[in-house]
BAFITI-685747 format. One line per 8 residues: their letters; for each residue x, z, y of C-alpha. Coordinates in steps of 0.2 Angstrom, whole numbers, padded with zeros to 4 digits. Each point is the difference from the previous one (the first is absolute). Example, Ala and Ser with C-alpha at 12.3 -4.5 7.8 and 13.67 -1.06 7.14 Angstrom:
BEGIN
AS	0062,0039,-0022 | 0006,-0003,0017
END
This chain:
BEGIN
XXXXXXXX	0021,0073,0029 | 0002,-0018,-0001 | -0012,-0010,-0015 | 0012,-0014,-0007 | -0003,-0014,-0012 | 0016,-0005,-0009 | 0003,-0014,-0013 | 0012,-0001,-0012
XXXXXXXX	0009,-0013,-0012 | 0011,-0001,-0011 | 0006,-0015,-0012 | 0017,0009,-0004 | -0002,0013,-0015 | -0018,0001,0007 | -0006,0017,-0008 | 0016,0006,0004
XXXXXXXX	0001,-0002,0018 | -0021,0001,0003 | 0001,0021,-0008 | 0015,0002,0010 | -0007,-0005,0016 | -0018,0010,-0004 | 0012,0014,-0005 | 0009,0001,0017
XXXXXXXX	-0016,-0004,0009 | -0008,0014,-0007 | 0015,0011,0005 | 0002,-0002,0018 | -0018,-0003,0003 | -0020,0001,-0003 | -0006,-0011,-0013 | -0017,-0005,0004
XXXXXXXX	-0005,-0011,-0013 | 0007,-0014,-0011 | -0006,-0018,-0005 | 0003,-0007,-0019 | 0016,-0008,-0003 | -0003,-0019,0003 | 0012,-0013,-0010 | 0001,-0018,0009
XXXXXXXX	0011,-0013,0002 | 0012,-0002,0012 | -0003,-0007,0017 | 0010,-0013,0010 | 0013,0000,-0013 | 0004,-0003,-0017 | 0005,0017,-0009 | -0007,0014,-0012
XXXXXXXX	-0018,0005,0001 | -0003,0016,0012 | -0009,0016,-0003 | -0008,0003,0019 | -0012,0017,0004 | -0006,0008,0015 | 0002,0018,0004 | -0007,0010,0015
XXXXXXXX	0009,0014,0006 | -0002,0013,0014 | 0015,0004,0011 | 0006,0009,0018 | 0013,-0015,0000 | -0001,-0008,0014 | 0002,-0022,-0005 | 0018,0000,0004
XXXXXXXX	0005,0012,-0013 | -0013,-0003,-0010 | 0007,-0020,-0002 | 0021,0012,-0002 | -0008,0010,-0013 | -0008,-0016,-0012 | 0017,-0010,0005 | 0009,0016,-0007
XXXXXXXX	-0009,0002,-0014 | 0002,-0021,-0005 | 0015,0003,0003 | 0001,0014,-0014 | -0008,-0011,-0012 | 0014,-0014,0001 | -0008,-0012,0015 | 0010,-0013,0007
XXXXXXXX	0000,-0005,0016 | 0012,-0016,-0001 | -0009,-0011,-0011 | -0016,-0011,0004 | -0016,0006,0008 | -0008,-0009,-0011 | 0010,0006,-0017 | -0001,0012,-0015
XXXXXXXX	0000,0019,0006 | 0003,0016,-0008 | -0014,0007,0010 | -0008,-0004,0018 | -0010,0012,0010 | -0012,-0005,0015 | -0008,0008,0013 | -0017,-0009,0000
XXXXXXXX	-0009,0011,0010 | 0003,0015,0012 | -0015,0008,0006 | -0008,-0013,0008 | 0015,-0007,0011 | 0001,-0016,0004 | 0013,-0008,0007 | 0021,-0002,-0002
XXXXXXXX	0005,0019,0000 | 0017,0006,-0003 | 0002,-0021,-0007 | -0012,0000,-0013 | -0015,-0009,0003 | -0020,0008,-0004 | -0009,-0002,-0008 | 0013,-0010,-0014
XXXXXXXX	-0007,-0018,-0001 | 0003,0001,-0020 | -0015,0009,0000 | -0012,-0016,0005 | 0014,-0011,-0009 | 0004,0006,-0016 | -0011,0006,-0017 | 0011,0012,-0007
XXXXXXXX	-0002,0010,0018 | -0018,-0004,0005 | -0008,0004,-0017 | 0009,0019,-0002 | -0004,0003,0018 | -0016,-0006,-0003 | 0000,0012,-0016 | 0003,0017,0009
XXXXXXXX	-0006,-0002,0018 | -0014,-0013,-0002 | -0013,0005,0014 | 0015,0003,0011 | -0001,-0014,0013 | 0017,-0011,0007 | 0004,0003,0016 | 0001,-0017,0006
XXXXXXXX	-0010,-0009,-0011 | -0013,0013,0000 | -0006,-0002,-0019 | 0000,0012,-0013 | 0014,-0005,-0013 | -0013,0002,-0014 | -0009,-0017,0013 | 0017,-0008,0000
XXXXXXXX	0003,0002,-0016 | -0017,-0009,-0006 | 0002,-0013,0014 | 0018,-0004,-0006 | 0006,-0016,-0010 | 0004,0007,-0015 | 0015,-0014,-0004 | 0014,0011,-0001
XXXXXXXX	-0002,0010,-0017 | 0003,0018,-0005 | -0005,0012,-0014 | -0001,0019,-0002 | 0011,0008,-0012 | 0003,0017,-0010 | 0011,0010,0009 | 0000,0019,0001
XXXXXXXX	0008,0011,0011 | 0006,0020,0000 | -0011,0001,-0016 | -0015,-0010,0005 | -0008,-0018,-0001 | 0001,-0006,0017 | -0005,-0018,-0005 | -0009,-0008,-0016
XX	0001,-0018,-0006 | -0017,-0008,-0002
END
């Protein structure tokens, strides 16, 4: 079984698309733990704000499958593919990390260089894997986290999911 760390945005009908995703994630695999619900700007363009999140999951995927099953499940939720990278999205799903490969592997690159670039990945990684230590950087996240410039801005929201508050504003 592979331990993966996944982030995933939405600035599209947000709580919409977010439940969604974390509902077919916790269909077709293991959920193993879930940060808060982060709202932050957008990044590199003008548009909506975002709701981003972690989520670790366990699977016997194998990274190639693995990236055809989040693609799938985008896909499901409205995603397009013609538009800007750097645009408005109905969800995204990234493979941050995948045991501890590092490397291109099947064409996606690991660990995701989000992680040491942007808040709204950093912090909920940092939230539920925060001894965990990067496989090239070789700092915990919660060490990252503290060492990052804190520019970018984001706040956790109120957002519950199959029943239960999986995030609280402060």
């Amino acid at each position: 079984m592979a331990r993966v760390f996944l982030s995933l945005g939405s600035n599209e009908d947000r709580e919409f698309h977010i439940t969604s995703c974390l509902d077919a994630l916790n269909r077709h695999f293991r959920i193993l733990a879930l940060s808060s619900v982060y709202e932050s700007e957008a990044v590199g363009f003008s548009g909506e704000p975002f709701y981003n999140m972690v989520v670790e999951i366990e699977t016997e995927l194998d990274l190639a499958a693995l990236n055809d099953s989040l693609k799938k499940i985008e896909d499901e939720n409205g995603r397009r593919r013609d538009v800007p990278r750097f645009s408005g999205r109905t969800l995204d799903v990234d493979i941050l990390l995948y045991d501890d490969v590092v490397g291109n592997v099947a064409g996606i690159e690991l660990p995701r260089e989000e992680i040491t670039q942007n808040a709204f990945v950093l912090l909920p990684l940092a939230e539920i894997a925060a001894e965990d230590i990067h496989p090239t950087c070789q700092q915990s996240y919660a060490a990252m986290w503290q060492a990052y410039d804190k520019g970018q801005k984001l706040w956790p929201i109120d957002f519950n999911w199959q029943g239960k508050a999986i995030s609280k504003a402060q």
